[in-house]
MARDREN-189578 format. One record per residue: residue in one letter; x, y, z of N, C-alpha, C in turn. Coordinates in steps of 0.1 Angstrom, whole numbers, plus 5000, padded with zeros to 4 digits. Each point is the difference from the previous one (the first is absolute). Example, Ala and Ser with C-alpha at 12.3 -4.5 7.8 and 13.67 -1.06 7.14 Angstrom:
REM residues 2
A513249435078499150125000500950125000/S499650114993500950115000499250115008/
END
This chain:
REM residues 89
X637408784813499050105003498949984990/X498850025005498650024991499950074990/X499950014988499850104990498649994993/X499350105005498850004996499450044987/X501050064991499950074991500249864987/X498949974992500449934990500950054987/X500849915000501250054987499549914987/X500950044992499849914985500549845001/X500449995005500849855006499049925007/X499450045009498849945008498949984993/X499450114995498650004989500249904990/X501650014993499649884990500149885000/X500949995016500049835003498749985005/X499250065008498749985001499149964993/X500250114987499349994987500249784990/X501250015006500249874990499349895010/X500850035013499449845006498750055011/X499450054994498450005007499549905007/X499849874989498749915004501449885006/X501150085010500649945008499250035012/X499550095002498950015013498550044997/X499950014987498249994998499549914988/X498949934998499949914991500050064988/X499950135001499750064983500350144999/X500950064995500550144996499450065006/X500350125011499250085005500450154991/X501049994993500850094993499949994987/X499950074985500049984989501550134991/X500250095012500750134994501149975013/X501350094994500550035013499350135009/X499350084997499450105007498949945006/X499049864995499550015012501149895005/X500449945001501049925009500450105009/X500850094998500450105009498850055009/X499150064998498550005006499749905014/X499649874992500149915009500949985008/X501250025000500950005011499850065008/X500050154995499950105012498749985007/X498949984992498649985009499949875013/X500949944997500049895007501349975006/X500550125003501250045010501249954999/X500549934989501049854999501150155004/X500949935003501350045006501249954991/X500850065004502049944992500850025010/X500449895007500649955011501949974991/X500950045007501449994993500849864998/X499249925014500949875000498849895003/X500649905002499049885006500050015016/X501050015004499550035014499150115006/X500150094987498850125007498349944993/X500249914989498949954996499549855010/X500949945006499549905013499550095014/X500750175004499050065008499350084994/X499550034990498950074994498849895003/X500349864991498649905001500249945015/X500850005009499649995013499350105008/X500450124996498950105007498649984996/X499949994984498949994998499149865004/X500649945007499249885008500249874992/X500849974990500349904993500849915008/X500349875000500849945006500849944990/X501150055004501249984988501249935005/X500049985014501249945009500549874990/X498949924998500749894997500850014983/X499950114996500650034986501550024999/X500549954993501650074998499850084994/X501150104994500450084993499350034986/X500849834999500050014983498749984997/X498949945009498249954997499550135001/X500650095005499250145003499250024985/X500950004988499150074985499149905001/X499249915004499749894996498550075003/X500250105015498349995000499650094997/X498850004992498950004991499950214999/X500350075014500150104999501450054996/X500749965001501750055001500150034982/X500050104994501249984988501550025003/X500749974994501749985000500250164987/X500850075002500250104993501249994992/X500749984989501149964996501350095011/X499650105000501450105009499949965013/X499649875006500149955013498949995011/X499350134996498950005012498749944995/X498850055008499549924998498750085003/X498749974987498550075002499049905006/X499750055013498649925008498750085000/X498849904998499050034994498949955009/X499650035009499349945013498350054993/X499749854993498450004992499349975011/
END
């Protein structure tokens, strides 16, 4: 299920691997990291399969991805407790 609410887990994986989806920190604090999330809607999805129909709703084409390539794109962070923070820039 969607969790729209950013937690401490999300914001600071965000916070570290940033310029995994932008060329240069859009974040310098965890408070605005957390900011930026919420302004820009990112979501916390529980598994990968809810993260392959989250970015297929959103119009991505992800068919040809396995599982395990899912963290790979550019929006997806991997969360250490399993799920996973998507960031549709």
């Amino acid at each position: 299920m969607i969790n729209e609410k950013m937690d401490r887990m999300a914001v600071e994986t965000f916070l570290k691997e940033q310029t995994k989806l932008f060329d240069e920190p859009v974040a310098e604090t965890y408070e605005e990291a957390e900011e930026f999330l919420t302004d820009m809607l990112a979501v916390i999805v529980d598994n990968i399969s809810e993260t392959r129909e989250y970015l297929d709703e959103a119009g991505m084409d992800v068919s040809d991805l396995k599982d395990e390539d899912m963290s790979e794109v550019s929006e997806v962070f991997p969360l250490e407790d399993g799920r996973y923070l998507i960031l549709m820039a």
